[in-house]
N, C-alpha and C positions, 0 to 999 in steps of 0.2 A: 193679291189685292192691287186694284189699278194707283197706280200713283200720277195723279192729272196735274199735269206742267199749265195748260192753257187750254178755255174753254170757252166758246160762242154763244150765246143765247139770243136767236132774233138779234143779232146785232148790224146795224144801217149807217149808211152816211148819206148825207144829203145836202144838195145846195141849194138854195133858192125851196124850191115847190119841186124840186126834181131828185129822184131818189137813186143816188149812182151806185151804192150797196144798199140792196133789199132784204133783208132780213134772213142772214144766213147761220148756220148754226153747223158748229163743228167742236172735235175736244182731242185733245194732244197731250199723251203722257210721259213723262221721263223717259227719254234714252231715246223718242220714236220719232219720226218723220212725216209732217204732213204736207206731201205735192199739193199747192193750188197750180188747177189747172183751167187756161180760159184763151179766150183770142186778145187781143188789143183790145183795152176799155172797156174789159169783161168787170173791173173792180178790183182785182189781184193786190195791184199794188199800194192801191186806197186802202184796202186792210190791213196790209203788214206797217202801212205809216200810221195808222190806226194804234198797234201796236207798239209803236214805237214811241207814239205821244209828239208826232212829226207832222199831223194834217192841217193846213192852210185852217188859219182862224175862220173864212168864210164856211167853211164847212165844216156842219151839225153831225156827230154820232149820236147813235141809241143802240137802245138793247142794251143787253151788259155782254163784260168781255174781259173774261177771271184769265190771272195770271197767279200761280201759287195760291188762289184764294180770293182774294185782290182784286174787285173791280176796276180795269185800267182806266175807264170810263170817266172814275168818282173822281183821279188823283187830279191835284191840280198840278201847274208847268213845273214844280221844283220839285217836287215827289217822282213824275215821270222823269224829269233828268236825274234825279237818284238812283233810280232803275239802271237808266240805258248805262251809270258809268259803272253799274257792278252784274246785273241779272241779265239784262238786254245786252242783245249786240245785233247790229245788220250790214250786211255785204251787199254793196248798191251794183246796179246793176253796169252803169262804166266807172273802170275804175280812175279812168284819164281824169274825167270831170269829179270826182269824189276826192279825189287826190287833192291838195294843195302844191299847185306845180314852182310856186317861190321857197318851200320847204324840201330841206333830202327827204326822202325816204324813212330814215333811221329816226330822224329826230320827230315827222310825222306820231310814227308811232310809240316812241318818249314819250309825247305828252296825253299818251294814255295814263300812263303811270305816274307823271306829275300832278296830273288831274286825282290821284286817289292817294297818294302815300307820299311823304318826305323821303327820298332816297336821294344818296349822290349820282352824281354824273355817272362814275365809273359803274356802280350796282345795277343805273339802271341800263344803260349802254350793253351791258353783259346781259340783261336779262329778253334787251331788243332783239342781239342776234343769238339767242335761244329759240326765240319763236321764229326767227329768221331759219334756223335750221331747221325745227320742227315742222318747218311750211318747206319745208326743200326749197330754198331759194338759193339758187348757186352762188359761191362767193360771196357770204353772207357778208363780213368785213368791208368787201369793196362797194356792196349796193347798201352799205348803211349810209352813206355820202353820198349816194347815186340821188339824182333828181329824175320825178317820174318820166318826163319824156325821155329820157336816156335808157328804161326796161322797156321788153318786151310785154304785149298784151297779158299775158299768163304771167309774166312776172308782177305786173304791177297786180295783178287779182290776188295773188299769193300775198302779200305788202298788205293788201284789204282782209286778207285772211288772217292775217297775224296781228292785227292792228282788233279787229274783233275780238281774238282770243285772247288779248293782254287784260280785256276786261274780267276773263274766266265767268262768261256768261251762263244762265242756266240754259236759254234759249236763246239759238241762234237764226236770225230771218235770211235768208239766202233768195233778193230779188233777182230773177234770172240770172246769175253769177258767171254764165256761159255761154252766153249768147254771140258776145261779140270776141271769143276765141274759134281757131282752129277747131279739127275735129280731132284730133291729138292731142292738144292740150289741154281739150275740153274734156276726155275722160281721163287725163291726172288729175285735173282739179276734183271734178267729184269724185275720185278714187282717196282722194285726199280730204276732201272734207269727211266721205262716209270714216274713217279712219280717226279722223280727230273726232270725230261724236262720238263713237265707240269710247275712245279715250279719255274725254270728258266728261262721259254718261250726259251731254244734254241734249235737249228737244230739240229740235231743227223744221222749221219753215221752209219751203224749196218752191221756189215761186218759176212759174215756167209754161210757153207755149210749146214746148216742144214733147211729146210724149214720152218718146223713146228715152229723154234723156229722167223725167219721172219713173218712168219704170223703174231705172235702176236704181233710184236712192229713196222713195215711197217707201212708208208703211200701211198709211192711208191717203184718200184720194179725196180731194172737193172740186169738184167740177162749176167753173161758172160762166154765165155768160148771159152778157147786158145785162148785171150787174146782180144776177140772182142767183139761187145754189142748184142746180139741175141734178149734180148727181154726188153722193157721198157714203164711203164705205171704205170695207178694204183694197189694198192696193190688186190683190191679187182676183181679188171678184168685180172690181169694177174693169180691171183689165180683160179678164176672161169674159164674164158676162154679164155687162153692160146694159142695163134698165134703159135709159133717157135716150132718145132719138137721137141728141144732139152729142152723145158722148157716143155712141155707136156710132154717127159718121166723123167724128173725129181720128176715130180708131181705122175705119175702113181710107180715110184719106191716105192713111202712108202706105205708098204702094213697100210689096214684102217680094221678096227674091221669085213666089212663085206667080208674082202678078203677070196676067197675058191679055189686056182689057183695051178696046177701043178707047176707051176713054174712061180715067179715074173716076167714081161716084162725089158727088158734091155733097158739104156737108146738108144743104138746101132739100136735098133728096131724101134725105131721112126724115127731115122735119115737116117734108112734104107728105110722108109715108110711102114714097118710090123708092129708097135706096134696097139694093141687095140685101137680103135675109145673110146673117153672120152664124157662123159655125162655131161653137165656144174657141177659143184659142188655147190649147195645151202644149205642154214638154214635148209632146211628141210631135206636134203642129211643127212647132218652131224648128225641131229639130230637125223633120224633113226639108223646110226649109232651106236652114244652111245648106246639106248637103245639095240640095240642086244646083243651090246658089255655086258651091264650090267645083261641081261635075259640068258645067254648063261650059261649052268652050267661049275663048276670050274673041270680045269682040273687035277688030281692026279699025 
């Protein structure tokens, strides 16, 4: 039996007369992950603040938009922040500017915990560099005092990461969370969130332009862009074989190890009905891949 975390029905945002989410529908159950995937001012992130009960008063939702049951839609402002300090949690996409740079670090994330329970200093201080270890943040003790400009990128994402789990969320929103790291540290972090989900058992949102980096942490897939649903399924069928023009040349955009092309296809080209015919993508695809990639001699 499915166990559904969060669920879309037609649900829109709008400003003025202009409709910047158009009526998308999607559903997410315990334990699983759903990539939104889009270009800039595809909607992405209108929906997860959607969720979070965070969208600018000038701008109207519709539709419904079940959480546990729950239209997030119906609550009003003090019901939503009752959510986000216990069910809800979201990892913004810098963590520089989410941070409060006149606060450590340590104490940052303390007032998760002061915000829900009467504990002392000392309980909760222990409980901060617990998550501080559980997020692999080195020297948990010395960067509980540390002030954000003083961590590194990936550190202070870790810091956002533990600061979300103090809540013990049921579902966690991950806007682009990796954008502005390294490529190194960019697959700890999601080696490490996939990890803490697993161990949490919760729902996870992964909000992202970047494919390759959905691939690996998807279960399902919502494709959007200018502000509607173009494509939605599983992660592993919308990856292989891709319906919608426009999720087809997103895929064909990233050039792959056995790329040998005048010139890369534009996503324009598909929607135009000119891009290249796609060959499903399999195990075996990929696989030959590496291997070229690794037989190919190095270039000077």
């Amino acid at each position: 039996m499915r166990n559904k975390l969060l669920e879309a029905e037609h649900f829109s945002v709008q400003f003025a007369d202009q409709w910047l989410v158009d009526g998308i529908n999607f559903n997410l159950d315990k334990g699983e992950t759903l990539g939104i995937v889009g270009e800039s001012g595809s909607g992405k992130s209108l929906s997860s603040l959607a969720i979070m009960g965070l969208l600018d008063e000038q701008l109207k939702a519709a539709g419904k938009l079940f959480f546990k049951g729950r239209d997030l839609l119906a609550l009003n402002a003090e019901q939503h922040r009752q959510l986000r300090g216990t069910d809800l949690a979201m990892i913004f996409q810098e963590p520089m500017s989410a941070l409060n740079p006149s606060m450590s670090c340590g104490a940052q994330v303390a007032e998760m915990f002061y915000s829900r329970e009467k504990t002392s200093r000392r309980e909760t201080r222990q409980k901060v560099l617990g998550l501080f270890e559980k997020v692999r943040l080195p020297r948990a003790k010395a960067l509980y005092h540390a002030y954000p400009h003083q961590l590194s990128g990936g550190q202070k994402q870790r810091v956002m990461i533990a600061m979300a789990l103090a809540a013990n969320p049921s579902l966690l929103i991950a806007d682009e969370p990796t954008t502005a790291l390294d490529v190194s540290v960019q697959q700890s972090v999601l080696t490490l969130l996939k990890e803490l989900q697993e161990e949490f058992n919760m729902g996870m949102v992964f909000i992202s332009h970047d494919l390759a980096v959905v691939e690996r942490v998807a279960d399902r897939i919502l494709v959007m862009r200018k502000g509607k649903q173009v494509e939605y399924g599983a992660a592993r069928e919308v990856f292989t074989r891709p319906e919608h023009p426009y999720t087809k040349g997103l895929l064909a955009c990233r050039p792959t190890a056995g790329t040998n092309t005048r010139r890369l296809p534009l996503v324009e080209d598909f929607l135009k009905g000119t891009g290249p015919s796609l060959e499903p993508i399999t195990e075996e695809n990929r696989m030959a891949q590496a291997e070229k990639l690794l037989t190919q001699p190095a270039l000077l």
